[in-house]
Residue frames relative to the residue before (quaternion, step in Angstrom):
aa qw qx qy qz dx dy dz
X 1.0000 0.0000 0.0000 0.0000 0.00 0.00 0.00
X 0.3549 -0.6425 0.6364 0.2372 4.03 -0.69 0.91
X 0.6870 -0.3903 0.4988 0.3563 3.16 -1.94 0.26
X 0.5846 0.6092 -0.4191 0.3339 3.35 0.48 -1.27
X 0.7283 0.5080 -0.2004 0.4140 3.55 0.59 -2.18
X 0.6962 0.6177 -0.1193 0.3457 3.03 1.10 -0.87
X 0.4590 0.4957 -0.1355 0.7247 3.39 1.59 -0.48
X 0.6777 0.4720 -0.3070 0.4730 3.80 -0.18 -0.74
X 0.8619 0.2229 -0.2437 0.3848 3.55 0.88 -0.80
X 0.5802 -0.5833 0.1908 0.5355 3.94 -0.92 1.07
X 0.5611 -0.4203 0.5831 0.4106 3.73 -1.57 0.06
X 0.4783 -0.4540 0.5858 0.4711 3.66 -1.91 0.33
X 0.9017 0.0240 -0.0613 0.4273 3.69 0.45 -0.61
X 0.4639 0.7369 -0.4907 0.0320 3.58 -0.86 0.41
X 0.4326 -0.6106 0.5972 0.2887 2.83 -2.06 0.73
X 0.3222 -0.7096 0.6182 0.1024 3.26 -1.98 0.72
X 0.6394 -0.3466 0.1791 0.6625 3.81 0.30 0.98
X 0.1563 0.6280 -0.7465 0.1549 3.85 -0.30 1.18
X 0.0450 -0.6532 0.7553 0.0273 2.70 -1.61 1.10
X 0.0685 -0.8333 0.5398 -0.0971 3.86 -0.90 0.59
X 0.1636 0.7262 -0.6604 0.0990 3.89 -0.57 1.93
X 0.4910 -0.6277 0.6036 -0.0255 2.12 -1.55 0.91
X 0.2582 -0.8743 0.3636 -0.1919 3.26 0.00 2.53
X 0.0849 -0.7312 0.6765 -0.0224 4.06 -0.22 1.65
X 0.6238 -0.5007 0.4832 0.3558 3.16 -1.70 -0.40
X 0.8849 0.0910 -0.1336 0.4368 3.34 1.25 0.32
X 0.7178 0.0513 -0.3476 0.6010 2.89 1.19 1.83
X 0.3990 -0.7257 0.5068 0.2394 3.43 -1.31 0.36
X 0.0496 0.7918 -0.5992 -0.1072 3.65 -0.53 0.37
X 0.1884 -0.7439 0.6291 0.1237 3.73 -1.21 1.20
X 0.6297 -0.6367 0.4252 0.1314 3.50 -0.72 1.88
X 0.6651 -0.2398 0.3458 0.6169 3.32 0.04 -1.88
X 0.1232 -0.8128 0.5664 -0.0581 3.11 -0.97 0.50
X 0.7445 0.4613 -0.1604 0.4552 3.78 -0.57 0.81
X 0.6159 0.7088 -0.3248 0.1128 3.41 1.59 -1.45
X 0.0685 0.7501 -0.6317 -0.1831 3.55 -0.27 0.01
X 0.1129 0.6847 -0.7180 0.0538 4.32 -1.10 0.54
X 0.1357 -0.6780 0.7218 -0.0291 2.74 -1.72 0.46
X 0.1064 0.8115 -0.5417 0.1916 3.53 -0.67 1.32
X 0.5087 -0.7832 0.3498 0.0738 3.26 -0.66 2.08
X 0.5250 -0.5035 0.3215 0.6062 3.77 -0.66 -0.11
X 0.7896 0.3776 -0.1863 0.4463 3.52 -1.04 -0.09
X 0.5194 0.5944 -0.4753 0.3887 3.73 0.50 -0.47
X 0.1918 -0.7456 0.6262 0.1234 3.38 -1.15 0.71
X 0.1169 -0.8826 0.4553 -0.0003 4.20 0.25 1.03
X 0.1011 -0.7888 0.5877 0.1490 3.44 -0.28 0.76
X 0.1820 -0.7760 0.5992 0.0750 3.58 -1.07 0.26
X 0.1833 -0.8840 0.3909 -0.1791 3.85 -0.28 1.69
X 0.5103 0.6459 -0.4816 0.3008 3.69 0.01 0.44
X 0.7597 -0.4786 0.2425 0.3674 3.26 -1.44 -0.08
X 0.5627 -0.4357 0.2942 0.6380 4.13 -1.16 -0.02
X 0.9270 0.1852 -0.1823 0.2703 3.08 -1.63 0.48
X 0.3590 0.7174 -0.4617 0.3785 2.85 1.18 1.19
X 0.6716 -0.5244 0.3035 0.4264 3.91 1.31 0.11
X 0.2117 0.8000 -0.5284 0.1896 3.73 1.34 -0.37
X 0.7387 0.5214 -0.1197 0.4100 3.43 0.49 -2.08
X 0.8002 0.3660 -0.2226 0.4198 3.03 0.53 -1.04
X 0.5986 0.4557 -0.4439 0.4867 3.93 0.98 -0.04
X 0.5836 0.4634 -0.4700 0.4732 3.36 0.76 -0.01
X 0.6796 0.5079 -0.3036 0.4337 3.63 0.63 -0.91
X 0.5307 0.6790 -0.3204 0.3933 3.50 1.38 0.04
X 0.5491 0.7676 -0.0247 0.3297 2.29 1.65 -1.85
X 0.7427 0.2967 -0.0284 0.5996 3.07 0.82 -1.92
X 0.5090 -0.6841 0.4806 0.2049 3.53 0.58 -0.08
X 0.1962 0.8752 -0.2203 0.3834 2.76 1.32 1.45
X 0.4931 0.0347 0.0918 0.8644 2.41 2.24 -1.39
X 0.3720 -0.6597 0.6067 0.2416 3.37 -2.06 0.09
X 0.4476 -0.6277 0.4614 0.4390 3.43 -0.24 0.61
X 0.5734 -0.5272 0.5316 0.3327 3.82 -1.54 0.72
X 0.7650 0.0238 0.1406 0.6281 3.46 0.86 -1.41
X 0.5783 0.4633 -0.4131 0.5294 3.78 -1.39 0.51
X 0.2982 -0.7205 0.6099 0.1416 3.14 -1.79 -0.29
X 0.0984 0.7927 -0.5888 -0.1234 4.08 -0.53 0.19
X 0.1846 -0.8259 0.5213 -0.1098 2.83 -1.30 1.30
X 0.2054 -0.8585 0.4679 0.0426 3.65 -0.88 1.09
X 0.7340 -0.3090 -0.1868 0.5752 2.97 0.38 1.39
X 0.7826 -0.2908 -0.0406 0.5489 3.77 0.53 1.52
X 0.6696 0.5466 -0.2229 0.4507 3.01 1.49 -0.51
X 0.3391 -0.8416 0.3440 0.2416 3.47 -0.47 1.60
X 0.7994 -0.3984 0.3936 0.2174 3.72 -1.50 0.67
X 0.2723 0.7986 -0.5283 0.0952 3.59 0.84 0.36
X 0.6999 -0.1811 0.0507 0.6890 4.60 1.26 0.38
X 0.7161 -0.5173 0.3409 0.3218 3.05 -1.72 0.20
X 0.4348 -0.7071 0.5562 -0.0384 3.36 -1.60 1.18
X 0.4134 -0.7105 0.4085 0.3968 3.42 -1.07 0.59
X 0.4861 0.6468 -0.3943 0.4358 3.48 1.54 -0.36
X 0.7730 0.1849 -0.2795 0.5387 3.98 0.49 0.35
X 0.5641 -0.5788 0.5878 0.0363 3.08 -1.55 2.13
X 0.2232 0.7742 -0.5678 -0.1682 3.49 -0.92 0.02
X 0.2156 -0.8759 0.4230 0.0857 3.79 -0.40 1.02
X 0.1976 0.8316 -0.4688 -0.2227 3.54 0.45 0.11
X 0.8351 0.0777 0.1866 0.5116 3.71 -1.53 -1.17
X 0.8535 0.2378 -0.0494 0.4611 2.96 -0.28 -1.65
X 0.4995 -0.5732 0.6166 0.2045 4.06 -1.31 0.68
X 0.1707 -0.8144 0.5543 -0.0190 3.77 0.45 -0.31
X 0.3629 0.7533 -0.4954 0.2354 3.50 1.18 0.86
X 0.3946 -0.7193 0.4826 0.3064 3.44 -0.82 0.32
X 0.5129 -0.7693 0.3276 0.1943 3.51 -0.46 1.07
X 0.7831 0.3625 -0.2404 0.4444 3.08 1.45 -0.85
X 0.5641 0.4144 -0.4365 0.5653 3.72 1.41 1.00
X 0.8151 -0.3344 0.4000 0.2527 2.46 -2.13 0.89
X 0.5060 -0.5265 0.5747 0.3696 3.75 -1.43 0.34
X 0.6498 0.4946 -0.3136 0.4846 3.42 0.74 -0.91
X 0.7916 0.1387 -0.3930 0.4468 3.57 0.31 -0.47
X 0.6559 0.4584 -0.5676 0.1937 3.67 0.39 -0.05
X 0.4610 0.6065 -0.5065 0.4038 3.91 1.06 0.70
X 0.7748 0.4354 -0.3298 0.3183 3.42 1.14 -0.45
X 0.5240 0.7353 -0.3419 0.2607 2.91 1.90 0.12
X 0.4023 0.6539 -0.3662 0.5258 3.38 1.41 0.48
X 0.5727 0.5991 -0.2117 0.5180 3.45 1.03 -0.72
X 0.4902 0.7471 -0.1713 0.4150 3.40 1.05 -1.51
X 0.9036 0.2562 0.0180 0.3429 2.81 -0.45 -2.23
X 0.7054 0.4982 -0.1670 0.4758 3.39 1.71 -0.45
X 0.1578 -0.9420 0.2528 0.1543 2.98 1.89 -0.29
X 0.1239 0.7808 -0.3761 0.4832 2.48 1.09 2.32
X 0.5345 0.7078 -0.3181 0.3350 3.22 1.64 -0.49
X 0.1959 0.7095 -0.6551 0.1705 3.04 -1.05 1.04
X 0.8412 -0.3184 0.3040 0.3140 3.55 -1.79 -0.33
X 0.5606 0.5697 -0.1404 0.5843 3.28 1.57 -1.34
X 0.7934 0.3447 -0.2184 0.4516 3.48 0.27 -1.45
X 0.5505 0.3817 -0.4976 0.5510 4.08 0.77 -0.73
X 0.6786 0.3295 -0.5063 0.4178 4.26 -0.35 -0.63
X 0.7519 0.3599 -0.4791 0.2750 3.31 0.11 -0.56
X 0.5337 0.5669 -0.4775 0.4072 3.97 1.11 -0.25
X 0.5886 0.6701 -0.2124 0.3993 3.62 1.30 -1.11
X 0.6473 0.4914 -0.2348 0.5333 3.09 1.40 -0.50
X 0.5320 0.5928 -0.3668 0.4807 3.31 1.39 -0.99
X 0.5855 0.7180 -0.1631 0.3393 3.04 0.75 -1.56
X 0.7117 0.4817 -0.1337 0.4935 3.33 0.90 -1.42
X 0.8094 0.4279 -0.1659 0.3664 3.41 1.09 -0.93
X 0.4660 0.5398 -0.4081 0.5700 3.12 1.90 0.16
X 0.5383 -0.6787 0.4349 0.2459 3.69 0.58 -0.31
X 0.4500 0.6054 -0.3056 0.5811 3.21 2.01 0.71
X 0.3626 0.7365 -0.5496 0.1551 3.71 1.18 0.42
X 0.5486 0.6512 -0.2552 0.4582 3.75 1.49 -0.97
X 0.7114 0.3419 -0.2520 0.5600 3.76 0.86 -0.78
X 0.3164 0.7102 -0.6074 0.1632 4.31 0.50 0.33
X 0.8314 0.2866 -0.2351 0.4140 3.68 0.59 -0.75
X 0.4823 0.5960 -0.4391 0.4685 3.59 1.66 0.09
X 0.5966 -0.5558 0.5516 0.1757 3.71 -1.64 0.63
X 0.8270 -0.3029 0.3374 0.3324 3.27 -1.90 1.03
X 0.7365 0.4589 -0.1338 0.4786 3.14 -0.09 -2.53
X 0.7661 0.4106 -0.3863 0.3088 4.17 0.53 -0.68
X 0.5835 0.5986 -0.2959 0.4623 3.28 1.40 -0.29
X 0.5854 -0.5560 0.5187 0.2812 3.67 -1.76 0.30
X 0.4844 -0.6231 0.3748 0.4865 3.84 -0.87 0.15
X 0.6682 0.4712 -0.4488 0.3606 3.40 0.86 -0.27
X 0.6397 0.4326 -0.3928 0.4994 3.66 1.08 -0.25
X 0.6588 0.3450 -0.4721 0.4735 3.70 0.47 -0.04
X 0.7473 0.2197 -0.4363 0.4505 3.76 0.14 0.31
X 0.4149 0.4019 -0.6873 0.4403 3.77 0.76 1.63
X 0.7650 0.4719 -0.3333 0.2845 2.92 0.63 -0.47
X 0.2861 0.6731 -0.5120 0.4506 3.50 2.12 0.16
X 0.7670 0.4725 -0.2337 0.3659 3.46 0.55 -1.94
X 0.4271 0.6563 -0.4520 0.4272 3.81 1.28 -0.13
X 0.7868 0.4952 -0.0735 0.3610 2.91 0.46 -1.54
X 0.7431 0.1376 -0.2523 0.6044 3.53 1.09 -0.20
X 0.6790 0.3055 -0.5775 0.3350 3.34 0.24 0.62
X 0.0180 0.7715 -0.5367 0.3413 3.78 1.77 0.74
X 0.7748 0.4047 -0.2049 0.4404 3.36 0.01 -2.00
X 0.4476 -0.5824 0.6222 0.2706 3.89 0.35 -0.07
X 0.3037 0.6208 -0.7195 0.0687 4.32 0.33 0.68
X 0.5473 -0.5707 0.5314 0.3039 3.69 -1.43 0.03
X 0.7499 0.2166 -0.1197 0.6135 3.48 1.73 -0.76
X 0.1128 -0.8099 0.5568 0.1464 3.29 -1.41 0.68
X 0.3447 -0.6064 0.6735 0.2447 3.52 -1.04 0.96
X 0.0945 0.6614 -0.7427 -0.0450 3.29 -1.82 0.46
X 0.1470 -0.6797 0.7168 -0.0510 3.44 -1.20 1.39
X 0.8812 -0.2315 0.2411 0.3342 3.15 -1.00 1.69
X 0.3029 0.8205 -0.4834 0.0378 3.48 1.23 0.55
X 0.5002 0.7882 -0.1063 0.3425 3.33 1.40 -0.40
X 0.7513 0.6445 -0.0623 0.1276 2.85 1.35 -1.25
X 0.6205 0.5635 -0.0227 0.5449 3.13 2.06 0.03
X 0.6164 0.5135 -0.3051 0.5132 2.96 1.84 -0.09
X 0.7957 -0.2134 0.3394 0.4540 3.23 -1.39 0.05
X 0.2750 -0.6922 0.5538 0.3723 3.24 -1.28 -0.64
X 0.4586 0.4050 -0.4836 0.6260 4.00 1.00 0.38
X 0.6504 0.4390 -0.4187 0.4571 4.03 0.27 -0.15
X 0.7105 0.4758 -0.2703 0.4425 3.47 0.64 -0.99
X 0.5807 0.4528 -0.2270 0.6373 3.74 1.15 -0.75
X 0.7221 0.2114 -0.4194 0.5079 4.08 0.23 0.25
X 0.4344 0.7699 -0.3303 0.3309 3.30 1.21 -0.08
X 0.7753 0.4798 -0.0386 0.4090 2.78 1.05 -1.72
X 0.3615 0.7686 -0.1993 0.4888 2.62 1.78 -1.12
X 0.7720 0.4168 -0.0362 0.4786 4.01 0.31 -1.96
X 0.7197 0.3886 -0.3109 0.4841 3.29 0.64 -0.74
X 0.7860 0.3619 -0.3590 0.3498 3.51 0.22 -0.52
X 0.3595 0.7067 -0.4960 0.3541 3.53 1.57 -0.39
X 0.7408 0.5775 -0.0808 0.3335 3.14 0.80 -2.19
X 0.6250 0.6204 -0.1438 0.4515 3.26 1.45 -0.51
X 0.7268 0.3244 -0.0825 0.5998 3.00 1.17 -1.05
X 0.6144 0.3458 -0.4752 0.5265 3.65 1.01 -0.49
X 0.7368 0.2936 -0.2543 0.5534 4.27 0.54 -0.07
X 0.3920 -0.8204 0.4156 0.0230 3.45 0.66 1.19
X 0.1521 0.7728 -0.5312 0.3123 2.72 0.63 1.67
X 0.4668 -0.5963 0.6007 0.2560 3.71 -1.65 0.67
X 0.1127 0.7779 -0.6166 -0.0442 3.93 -0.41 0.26
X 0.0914 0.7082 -0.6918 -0.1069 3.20 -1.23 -0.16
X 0.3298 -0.7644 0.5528 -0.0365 3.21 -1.46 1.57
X 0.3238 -0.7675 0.5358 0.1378 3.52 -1.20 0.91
X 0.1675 0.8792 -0.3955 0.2063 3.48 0.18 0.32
X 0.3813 -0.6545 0.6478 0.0814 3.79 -1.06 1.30
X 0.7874 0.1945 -0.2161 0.5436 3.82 0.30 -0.56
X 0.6978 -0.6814 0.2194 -0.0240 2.71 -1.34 2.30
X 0.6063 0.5905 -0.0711 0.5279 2.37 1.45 -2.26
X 0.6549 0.5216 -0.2788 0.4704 3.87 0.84 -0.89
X 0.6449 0.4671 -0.2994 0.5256 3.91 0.97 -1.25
X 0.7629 0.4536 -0.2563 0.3829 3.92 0.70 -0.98
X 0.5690 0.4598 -0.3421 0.5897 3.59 1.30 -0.46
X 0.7108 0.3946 -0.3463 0.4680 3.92 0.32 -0.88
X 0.8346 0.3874 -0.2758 0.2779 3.54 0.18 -1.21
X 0.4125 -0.5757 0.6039 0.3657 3.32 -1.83 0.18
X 0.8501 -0.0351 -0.1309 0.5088 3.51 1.03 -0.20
X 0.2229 -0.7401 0.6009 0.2036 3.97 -1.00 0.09
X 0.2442 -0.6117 0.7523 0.0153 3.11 -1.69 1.26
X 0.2115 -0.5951 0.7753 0.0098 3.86 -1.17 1.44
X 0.1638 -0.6252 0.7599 0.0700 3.21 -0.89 1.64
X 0.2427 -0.6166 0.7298 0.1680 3.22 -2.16 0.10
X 0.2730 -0.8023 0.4968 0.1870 3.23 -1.22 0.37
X 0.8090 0.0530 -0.3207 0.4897 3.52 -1.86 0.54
X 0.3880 -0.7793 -0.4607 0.1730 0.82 0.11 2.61
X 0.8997 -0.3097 0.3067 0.0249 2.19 -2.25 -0.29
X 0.2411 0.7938 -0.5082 0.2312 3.63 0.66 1.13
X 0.4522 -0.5014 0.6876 0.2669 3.26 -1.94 0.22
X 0.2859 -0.7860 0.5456 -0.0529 3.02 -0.82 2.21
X 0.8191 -0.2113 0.1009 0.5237 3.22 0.98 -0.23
X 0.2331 -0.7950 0.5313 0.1770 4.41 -0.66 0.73
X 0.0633 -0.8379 0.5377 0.0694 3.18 -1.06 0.58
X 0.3962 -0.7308 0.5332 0.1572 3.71 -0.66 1.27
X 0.3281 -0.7523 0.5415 0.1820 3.76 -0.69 1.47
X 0.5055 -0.5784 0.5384 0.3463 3.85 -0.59 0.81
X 0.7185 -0.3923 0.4741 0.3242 3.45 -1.45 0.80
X 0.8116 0.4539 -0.1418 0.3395 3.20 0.00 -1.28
X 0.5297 0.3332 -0.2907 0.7238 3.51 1.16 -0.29
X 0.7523 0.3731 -0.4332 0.3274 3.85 -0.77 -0.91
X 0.5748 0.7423 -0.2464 0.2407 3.88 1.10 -1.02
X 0.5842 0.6079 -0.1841 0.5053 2.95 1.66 -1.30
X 0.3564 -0.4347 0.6570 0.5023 3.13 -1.62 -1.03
X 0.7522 -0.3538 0.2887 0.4750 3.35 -1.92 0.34
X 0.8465 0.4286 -0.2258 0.2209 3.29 0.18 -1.17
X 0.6456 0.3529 -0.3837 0.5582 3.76 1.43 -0.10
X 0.5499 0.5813 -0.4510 0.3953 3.37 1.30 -0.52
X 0.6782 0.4656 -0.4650 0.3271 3.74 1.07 -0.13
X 0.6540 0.5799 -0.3151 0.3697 3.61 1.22 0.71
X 0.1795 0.7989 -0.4561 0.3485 3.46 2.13 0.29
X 0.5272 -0.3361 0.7359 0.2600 3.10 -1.69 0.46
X 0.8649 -0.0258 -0.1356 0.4826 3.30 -1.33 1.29
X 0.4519 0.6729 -0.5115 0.2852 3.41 0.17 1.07
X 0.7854 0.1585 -0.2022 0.5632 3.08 1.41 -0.35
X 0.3785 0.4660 -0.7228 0.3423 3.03 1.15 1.23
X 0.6872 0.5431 -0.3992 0.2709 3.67 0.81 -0.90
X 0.5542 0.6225 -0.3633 0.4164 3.48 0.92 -0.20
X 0.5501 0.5312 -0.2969 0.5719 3.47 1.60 -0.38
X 0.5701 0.6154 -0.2926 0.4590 3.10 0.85 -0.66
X 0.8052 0.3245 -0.1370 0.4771 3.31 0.25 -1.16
X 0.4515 0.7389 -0.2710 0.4205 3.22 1.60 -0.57
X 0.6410 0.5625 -0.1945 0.4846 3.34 1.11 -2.10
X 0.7319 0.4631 -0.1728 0.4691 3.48 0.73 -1.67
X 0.7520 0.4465 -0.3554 0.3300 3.47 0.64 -0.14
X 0.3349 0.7080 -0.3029 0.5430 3.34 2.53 -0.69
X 0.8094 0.4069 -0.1737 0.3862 3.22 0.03 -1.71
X 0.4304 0.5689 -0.3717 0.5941 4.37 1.68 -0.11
X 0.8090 0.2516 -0.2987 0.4394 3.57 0.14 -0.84
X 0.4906 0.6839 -0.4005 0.3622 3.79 1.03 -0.45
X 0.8690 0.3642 -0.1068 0.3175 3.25 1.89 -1.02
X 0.4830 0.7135 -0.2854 0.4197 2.60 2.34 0.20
């Protein structure tokens, strides 16, 4: 397929100059403003910049969570009018309920969408299986580690079969040898179910090992200061050898420099 052909046809996701405030009774604040992206099927996009720089909210855009004030977002050409079963959304926190079963709190996505069935519980079970949590289905939240209760968050929404995942900072509370096999699992799973994701994330080293590309937001407001395209060679891997490529920590400088040079201006 050429660029040309390629271009011509809609993105899994994009935004078209969205801008989006966010309106009290006694003051206006403008989020982000300006954004234009564009993310292919399968591409996994990380998005990087400082607090309050909109991260949260373009995902919430995403999912149709919010409507943009101005702009447009669109899933495959087709614009964002509420939320869809085609978009996952994962944040921080796992949100399991304590007083169900692992097994049923994956199906509780099923449930609410009223999708449940025979087909759909094996196919979460399988999910299930491939996180390495098939042994813990009838054991509780409270019995489990944080890194195994937020696979089993990612059970649970990709249960529902979305085509896109959202990931807020899902990471961000764990250990750091959890968070690095993490990464590790999730993107396997991603890529062996060809999925589009796109990840929110404060640690660099995490956005440059996972992503095929990185957006450096800035802030008041919110804009995309600059994208960066991860080299084969790093994106190919998984996170965790891909943090030993040749040019991995020059590119982390890189982004490093560009993030230095964001706060110099805030």
């Amino acid at each position: 397929m050429t660029v040309s052909q390629l271009s011509c046809q809609p993105a899994k996701i994009e935004l078209c100059h969205v801008t989006h405030l966010y309106v009290s009774s006694t003051r206006a604040f403008m989020a982000v403003k300006g954004i234009d992206l564009r993310v292919e099927e399968g591409e996994f996009i990380c998005l990087v910049g400082p607090s309050g720089c909109g991260k949260t909210t373009i995902l919430s855009l995403i999912a149709g969570l919010e409507h943009p004030t101005a702009g447009k977002v669109l899933i495959e050409g087709r614009e964002v009018a509420g939320t869809s079963r085609k978009v996952g959304y994962m944040l921080q926190q796992d949100y399991l309920f304590n007083w169900q079963t692992i097994e049923e709190n994956i199906f509780l996505g099923l449930d609410i969408q009223g999708i449940r069935s025979r087909e759909t519980e094996e196919y979460a079970l399988h999910l299930l299986e491939e996180m390495e949590l098939g042994d813990v289905r009838k054991a509780y939240p409270h019995q489990l580690s944080g890194g195994m209760r937020q696979r089993v968050a990612l059970v649970r929404t990709l249960a529902c079969q979305p085509e896109i995942l959202l990931l807020d900072e899902p990471f961000s509370a764990l250990d750091y040898q959890t968070k690095l096999k993490l990464e590790d699992l999730i993107v396997a799973t991603l890529r062996r179910h060809k999925k589009t994701a796109i990840l929110v994330t404060h640690d660099l080293s995490e956005a440059i090992a996972m992503g095929d590309r990185l957006y450096i937001l800035a802030r008041n407001p919110g804009r995309i200061n600059r994208e960066i395209v991860v080299p084969a060679a790093i994106r190919e891997p998984l996170p965790f050898p891909a943090r030993n490529q040749e040019g991995f920590t020059e590119l982390f400088n890189q982004v490093w420099r560009e993030m230095e040079g964001l706060s110099d201006d805030a």
